[in-house]
DOTIDO-914095 format. One line per 10 residues: their letters; for each residue x negated, y, z of C-alpha. Coordinates in steps of 0.02 Angstrom, whole numbers, always signed. Last residue first. Layout:
DOTIDO-914095
A = X,Y,Z  ...
end
This chain:
DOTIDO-914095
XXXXXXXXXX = -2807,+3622,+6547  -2821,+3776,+6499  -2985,+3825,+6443  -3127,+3916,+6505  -3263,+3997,+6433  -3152,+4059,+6263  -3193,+4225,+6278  -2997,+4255,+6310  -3003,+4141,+6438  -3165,+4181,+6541
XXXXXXXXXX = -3081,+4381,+6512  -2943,+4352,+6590  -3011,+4268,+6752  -3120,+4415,+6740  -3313,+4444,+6721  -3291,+4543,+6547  -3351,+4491,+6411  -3190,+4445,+6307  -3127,+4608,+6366  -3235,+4718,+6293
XXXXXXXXXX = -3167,+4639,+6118  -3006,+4685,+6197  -3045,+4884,+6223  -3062,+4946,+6398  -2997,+4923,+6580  -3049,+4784,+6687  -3019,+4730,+6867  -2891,+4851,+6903  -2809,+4824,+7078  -2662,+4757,+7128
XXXXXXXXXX = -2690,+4568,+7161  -2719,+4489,+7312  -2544,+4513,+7381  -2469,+4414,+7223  -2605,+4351,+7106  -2776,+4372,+7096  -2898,+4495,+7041  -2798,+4569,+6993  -2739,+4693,+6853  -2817,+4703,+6683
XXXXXXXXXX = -2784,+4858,+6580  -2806,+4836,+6382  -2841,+4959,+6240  -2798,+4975,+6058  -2711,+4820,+6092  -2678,+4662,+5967  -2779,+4545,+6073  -2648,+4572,+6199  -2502,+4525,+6104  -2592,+4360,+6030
XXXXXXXXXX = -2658,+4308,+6211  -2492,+4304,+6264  -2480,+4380,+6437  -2392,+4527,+6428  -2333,+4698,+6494  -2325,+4826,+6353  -2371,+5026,+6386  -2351,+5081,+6204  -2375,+5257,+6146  -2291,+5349,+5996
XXXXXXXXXX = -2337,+5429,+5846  -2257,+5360,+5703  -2419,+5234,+5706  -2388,+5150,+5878  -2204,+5121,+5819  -2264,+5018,+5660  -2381,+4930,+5787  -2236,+4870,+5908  -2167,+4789,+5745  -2326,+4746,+5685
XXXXXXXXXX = -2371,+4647,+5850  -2164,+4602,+5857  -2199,+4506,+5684  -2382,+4431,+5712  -2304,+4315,+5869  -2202,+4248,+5759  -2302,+4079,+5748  -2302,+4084,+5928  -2106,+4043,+5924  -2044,+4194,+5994
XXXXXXXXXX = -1918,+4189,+6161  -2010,+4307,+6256  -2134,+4406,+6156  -2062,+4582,+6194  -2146,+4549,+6382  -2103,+4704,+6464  -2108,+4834,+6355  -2132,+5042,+6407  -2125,+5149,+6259  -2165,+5330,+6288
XXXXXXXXXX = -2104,+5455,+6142  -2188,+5575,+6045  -2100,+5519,+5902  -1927,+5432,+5872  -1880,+5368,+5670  -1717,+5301,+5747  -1723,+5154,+5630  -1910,+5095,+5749  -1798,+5112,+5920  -1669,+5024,+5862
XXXXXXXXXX = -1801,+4892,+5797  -1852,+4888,+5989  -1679,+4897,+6033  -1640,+4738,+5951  -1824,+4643,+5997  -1769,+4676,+6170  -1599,+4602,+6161  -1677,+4433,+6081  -1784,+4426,+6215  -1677,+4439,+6363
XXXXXXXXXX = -1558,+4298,+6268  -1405,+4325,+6161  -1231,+4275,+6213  -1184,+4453,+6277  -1200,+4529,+6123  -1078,+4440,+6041  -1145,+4380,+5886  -1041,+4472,+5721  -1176,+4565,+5657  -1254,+4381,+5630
XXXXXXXXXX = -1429,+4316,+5700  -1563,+4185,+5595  -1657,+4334,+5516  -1699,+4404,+5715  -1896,+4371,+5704  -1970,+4536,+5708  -1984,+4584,+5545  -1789,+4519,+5514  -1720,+4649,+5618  -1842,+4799,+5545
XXXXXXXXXX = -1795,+4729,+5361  -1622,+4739,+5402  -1624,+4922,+5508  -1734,+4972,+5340  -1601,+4896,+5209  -1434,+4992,+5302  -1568,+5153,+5306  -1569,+5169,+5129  -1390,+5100,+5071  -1343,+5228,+5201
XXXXXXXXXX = -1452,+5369,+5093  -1404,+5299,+4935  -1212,+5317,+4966  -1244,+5482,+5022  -1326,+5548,+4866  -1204,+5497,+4758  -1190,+5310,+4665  -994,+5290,+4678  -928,+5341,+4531  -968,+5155,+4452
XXXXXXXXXX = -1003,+5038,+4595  -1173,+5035,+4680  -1302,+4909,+4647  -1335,+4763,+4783  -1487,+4681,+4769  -1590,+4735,+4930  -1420,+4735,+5030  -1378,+4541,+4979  -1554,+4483,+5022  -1556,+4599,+5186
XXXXXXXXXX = -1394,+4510,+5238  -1453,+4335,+5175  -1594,+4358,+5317  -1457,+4428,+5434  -1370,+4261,+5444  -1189,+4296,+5357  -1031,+4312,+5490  -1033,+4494,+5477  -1034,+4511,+5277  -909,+4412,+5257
XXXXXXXXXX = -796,+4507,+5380  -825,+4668,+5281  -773,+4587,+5117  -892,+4531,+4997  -922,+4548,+4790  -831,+4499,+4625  -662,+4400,+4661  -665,+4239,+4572  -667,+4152,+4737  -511,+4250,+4785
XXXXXXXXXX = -411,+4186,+4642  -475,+4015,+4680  -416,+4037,+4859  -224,+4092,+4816  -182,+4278,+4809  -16,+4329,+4920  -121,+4390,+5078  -58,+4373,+5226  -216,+4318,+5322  -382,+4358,+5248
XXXXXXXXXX = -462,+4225,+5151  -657,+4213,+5205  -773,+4146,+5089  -838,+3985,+5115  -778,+3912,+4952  -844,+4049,+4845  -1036,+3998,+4922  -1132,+4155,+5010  -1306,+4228,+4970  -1326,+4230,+4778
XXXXXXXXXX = -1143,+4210,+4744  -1104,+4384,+4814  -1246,+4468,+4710  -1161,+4373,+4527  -988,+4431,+4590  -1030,+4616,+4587  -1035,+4721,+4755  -932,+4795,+4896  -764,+4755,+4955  -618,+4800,+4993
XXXXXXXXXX = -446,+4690,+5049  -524,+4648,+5237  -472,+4825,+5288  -271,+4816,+5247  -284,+4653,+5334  -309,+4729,+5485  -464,+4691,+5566  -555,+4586,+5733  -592,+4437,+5578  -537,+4299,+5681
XXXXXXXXXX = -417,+4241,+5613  -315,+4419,+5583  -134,+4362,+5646  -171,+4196,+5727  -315,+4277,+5848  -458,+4126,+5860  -396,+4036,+6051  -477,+4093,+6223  -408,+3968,+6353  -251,+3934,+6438
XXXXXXXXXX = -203,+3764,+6511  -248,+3761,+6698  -202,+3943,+6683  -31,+3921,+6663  -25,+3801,+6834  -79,+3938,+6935  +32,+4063,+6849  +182,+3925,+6895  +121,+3943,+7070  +117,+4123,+7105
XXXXXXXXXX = +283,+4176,+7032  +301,+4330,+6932  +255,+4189,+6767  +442,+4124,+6769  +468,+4185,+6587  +282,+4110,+6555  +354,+3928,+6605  +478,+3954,+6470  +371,+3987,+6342  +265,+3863,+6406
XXXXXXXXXX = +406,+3727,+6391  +461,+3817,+6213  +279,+3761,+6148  +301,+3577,+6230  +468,+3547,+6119  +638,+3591,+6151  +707,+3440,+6093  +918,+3444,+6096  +1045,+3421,+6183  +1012,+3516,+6368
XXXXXXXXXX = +912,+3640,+6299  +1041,+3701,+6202  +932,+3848,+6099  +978,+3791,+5909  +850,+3711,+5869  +840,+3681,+5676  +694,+3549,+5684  +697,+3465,+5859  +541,+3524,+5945  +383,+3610,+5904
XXXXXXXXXX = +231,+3506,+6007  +337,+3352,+6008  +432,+3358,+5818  +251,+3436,+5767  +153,+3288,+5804  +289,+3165,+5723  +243,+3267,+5560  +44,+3257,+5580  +47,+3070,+5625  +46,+2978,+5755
XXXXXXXXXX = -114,+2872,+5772  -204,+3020,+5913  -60,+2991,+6004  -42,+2820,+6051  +104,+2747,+6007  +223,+2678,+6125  +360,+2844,+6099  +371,+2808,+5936  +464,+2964,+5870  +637,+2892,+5791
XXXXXXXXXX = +742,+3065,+5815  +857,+2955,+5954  +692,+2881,+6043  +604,+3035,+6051  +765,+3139,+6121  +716,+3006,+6294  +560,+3016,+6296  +553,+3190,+6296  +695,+3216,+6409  +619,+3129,+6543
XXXXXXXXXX = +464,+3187,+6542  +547,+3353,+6546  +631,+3295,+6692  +461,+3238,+6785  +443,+3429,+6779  +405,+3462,+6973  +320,+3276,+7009  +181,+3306,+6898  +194,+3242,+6726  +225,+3355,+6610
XXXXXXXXXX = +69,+3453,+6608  -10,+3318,+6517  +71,+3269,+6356  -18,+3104,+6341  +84,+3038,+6510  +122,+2857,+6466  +280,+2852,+6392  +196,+2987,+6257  +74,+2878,+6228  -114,+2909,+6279
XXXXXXXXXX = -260,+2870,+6178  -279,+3056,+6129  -343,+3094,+6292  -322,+3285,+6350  -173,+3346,+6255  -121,+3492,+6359  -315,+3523,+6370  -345,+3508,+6208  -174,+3608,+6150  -235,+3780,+6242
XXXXXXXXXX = -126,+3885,+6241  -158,+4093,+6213  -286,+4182,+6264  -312,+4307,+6084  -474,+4310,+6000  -525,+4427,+5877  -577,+4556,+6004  -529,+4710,+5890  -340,+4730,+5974  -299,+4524,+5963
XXXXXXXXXX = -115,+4567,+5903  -149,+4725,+5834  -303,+4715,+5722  -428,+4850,+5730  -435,+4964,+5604  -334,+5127,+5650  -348,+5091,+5867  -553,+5098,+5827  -675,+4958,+5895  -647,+4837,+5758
XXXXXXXXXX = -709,+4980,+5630  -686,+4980,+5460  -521,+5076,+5454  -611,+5203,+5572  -736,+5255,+5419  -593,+5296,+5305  -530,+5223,+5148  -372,+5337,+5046  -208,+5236,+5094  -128,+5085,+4982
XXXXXXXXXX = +26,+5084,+4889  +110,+4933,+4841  +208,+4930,+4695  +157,+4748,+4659  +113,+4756,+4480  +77,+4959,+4465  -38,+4934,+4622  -69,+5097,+4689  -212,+5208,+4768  -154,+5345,+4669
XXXXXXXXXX = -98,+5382,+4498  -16,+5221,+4413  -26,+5115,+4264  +90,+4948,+4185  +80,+4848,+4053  +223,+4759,+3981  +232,+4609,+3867  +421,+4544,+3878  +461,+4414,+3919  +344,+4218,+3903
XXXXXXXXXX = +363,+4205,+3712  +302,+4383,+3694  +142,+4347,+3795  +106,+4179,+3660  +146,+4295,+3504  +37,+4433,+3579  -120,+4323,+3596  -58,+4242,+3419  -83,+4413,+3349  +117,+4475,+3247
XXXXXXXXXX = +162,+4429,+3081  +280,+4495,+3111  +311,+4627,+3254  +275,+4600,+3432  +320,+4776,+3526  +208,+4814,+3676  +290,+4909,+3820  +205,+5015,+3906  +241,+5078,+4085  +198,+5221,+4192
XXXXXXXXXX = +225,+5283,+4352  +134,+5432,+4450  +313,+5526,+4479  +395,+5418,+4327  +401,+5637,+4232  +213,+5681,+4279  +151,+5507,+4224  +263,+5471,+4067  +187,+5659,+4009  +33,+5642,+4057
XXXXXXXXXX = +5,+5449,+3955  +110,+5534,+3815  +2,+5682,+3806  -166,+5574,+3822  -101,+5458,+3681  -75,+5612,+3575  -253,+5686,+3594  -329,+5527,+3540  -260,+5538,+3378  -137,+5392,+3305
XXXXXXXXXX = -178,+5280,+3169  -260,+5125,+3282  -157,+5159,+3458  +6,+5146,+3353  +148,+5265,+3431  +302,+5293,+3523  +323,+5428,+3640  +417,+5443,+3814  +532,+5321,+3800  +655,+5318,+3950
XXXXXXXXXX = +625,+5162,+4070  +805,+5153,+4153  +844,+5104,+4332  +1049,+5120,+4390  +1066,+5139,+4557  +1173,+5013,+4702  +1017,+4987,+4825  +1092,+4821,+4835  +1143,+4790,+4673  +983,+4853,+4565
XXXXXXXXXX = +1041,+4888,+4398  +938,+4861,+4246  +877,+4971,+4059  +756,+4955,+3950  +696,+5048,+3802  +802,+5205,+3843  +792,+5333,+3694  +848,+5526,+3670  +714,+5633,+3799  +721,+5828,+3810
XXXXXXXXXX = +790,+5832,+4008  +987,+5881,+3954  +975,+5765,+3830  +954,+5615,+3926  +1069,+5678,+4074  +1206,+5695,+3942  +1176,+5520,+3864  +1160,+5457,+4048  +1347,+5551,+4073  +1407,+5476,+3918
XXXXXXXXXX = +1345,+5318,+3957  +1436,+5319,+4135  +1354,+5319,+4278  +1415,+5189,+4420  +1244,+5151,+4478  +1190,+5321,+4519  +1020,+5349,+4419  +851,+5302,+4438  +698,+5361,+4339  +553,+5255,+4247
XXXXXXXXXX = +436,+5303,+4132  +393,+5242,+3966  +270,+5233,+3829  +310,+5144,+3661  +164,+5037,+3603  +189,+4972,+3419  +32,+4830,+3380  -101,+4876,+3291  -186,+4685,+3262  -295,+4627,+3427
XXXXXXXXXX = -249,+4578,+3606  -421,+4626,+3650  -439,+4783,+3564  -268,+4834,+3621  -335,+4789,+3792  -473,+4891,+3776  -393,+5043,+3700  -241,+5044,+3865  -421,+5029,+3969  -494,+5174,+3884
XXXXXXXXXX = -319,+5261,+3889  -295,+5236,+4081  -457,+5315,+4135  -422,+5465,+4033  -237,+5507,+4100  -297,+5479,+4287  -327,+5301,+4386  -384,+5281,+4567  -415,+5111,+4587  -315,+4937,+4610
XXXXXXXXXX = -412,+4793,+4562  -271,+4653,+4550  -298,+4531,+4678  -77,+4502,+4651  -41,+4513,+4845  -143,+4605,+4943  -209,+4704,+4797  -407,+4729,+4769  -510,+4885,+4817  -675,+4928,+4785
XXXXXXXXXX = -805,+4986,+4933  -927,+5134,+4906  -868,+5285,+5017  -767,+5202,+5131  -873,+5030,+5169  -1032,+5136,+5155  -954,+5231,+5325  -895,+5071,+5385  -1089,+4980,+5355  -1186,+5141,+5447
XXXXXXXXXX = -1083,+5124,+5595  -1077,+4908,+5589  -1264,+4928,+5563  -1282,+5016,+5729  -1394,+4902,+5809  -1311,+4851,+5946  -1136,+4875,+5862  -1181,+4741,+5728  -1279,+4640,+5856  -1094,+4641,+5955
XXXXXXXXXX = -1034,+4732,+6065  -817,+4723,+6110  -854,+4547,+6217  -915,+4649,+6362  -1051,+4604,+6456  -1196,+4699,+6405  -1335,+4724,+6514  -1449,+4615,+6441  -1619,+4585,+6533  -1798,+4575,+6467
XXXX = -1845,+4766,+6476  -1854,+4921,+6351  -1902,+5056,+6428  -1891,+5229,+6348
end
């Protein structure tokens, strides 16, 4: 296997995560070991049965204290214009005799009722009961249940104060489903993880997180301009002096000071350029169309060659709008892995990522427990391996797979931050890193991949290594020396070299007078020997 000093890879799809096959090992941990919170409540949303759902109905009894009367429900639509004698009839017909709540939905024109399944008083009732009313509401609401909680005097403050706001309810469900929201989520699979698969990349930006879209700096080059005097740039070539024109001229009648510089307007008078006329109405002869709607335009005429000439002065790479950067659906970015307390260790609450179109607020998401996949992929790899080495599975979740990718997730880290790569993120582009810093990556591939028998050849692993790290890719290379492997590296640090179980010297000089071996043996040999090497490694010459 050689492992040289260039990098091959110029697509924008690789990154270190892909490099090193973290991102594999972290989407298959993802689905196995990940919890899940609601897009729009950040409710945890699990997989609930009869059991689950009477130790937490218990624990929020407990919490609400008193015995309060619970009366179980389930819900089930009928035709909006039923009559009570025909619900009565329908009632009886299926075994039930009470409806504790009852609406009609207009538009979808039925008739919802929550029919009591049981009523009861957690503290004097057995166990076994609850369980039959928790399977029966389920099996009857198709997965739905609801329980109402009745405030009788004198009833707990807790439940005084949730009465005075409607009705207490509290809702369960079966499934991957939020009981508050009513949104249902699918099971977690490895390719919902991944920015490189059609089923979790994002849609607009399709995994590259990035989209090439407008570029508003270089519309907007100097921000000392006004808009009389050119600032919005494009316009004022000889071929749209018109929308120069109009510009200034719909400015003046909405008020927009058209002798300001731009960079002192402010954010609202921005918008009325870059936008247009609030409520446009598509007359683009009496009203603002704005600069956006220009290039809109200007991309409608794109089949000809000199308006796609004069798009690309202005188009540049731009952070995707739908996913912000993140390369996944949203649907992705809404698990995550570990408890609050191991998430504040390596990452702030503020500068955790929000996913777009999500209906939780920022300080519900900083009281989230753990990371999301995108978190984890813009944190240094040194945090990385601190967040891996304390993370404890979630309940259910600690099986034998789990532990084996926890396993090799914390070796691939600790390999990667051995040699000198703890300042890199999964989410680098592979193609911005140097020769060196591609090297060291497959030479800790090579170490996760647990090879033997195999024929190393390095050219000069050191490159880019502060000499003070010199000791990390000589136990790197070392570690692979000892699983059985051999070695052939070509370098000139003294460090590297002293490290060798043997050493070839090739010379005597350089270029056409070189070629041949001058020395071959162990390093401490070397220091003796009558080389060029050798008078600097034994220390009887010095540079400079």
């Amino acid at each position: 296997i050689a492992i040289d000093q260039t990098n091959p890879v110029r697509t924008s799809r690789s990154t270190v995560g892909t490099m090193t096959e973290l991102n594999d090992h972290l989407k298959l941990l993802f689905a196995r070991g990940a919890s899940l919170f609601d897009r729009l409540t950040g409710l945890p949303v699990r997989h609930d049965n009869a059991d689950t759902i009477v130790e937490d109905l218990q624990a929020r009894v407990a919490a609400l204290g008193g015995a309060p009367r619970l009366v179980f429900t389930f819900g089930v639509e009928l035709p909006a214009d039923t009559t009570a004698e025909q619900q009565e009839q329908w009632l009886a017909a299926s075994g039930f005799t009470r409806v504790q709540a009852e609406r009609v939905d207009a538009a979808r024109k039925v008739k919802q009722l929550d029919v009591v399944a049981d009523r009861l008083r957690l503290g004097t009732t057995e166990r076994i009961r609850v369980v039959e009313a928790v399977e029966l509401a389920l099996r009857r609401g198709g997965g739905r249940l609801a329980v109402h909680v009745l405030a009788e005097e004198p009833s707990p403050p807790a439940l005084s104060r949730a009465a005075g706001e409607g009705a207490v309810v509290w809702r369960w469900s079966t499934g991957l489903h939020c009981p508050e929201s009513d949104l249902r989520y699918a099971d977690p699979q490895p390719a919902m993880f991944s920015f490189n698969s059609a089923y979790g990349a994002c849609e607009t930006c399709r995994g590259f997180g990035r989209v090439i879209g407008v570029d508003w700096g270089l519309v907007i080059p100097d921000g000392r301009k006004t808009l009389r005097n050119g600032a919005i740039k494009p316009m004022q070539t000889p071929a749209w002096a018109d929308c120069q024109d109009d510009l200034v001229k719909y400015a003046g009648e909405a008020g927009i000071p058209r002798d300001t510089p731009w960079n002192q307007l402010t954010d609202a008078q921005r918008h009325w350029v870059l936008e247009g006329t609030p409520h446009w109405q598509g007359n683009w002869n009496k009203q603002w169309y704005g600069v956006r709607r220009f290039f809109e335009y200007l991309e409608s005429k794109a089949y000809k060659m000199h308006i796609r000439v004069l798009l690309s002065k202005y188009r540049s790479y731009t952070p995707c709008t739908t996913c912000h950067g993140a390369r996944l659906k949203t649907e992705a970015l809404l698990w995550r892995v570990g408890t609050k307390a191991e998430a504040d260790a390596v990452l702030a609450p503020e500068r955790r990522f929000l996913p777009a179109g999500v209906g939780f607020t920022r300080a519900q998401l900083e009281a989230l427990p753990g990371l999301c996949l995108h978190d984890l992929m813009l944190l240094p790899l040194e945090r990385l391996r601190r967040f891996f080495d304390a993370l404890t599975p979630a309940p259910g979740t600690a099986d034998e797979a789990f532990q084996l990718l926890l396993g090799e997730i914390r070796t691939r880290l600790k390999y990667l931050c051995d040699v000198g790569l703890g300042y890199l993120t999964l989410d680098r582009q592979s193609r911005t890193l140097s020769g060196g810093e591609v090297q060291r990556i497959n030479l800790t591939t090579a170490l996760g991949t647990s090879l033997v028998n195999t024929l190393f050849v390095l050219d000069e692993p050191s490159i880019g290594l502060h000499p003070r790290d010199m000791d990390r890719i000589v136990r790197a290379m070392q570690r692979l020396r000892d699983a059985g492997n051999t070695l052939v590296v070509v370098e000139h640090d003294p460090a590297v070299m002293l490290a060798a179980d043997r050493l070839i010297d090739m010379g005597p000089g350089p270029g056409e007078q070189g070629g041949r071996i001058v020395f071959d043996g162990t390093p401490e040999a070397a220091r003796e020997a009558a080389t060029l090497t050798g008078a600097y490694l034994g220390a009887r010459k010095r540079v400079g």
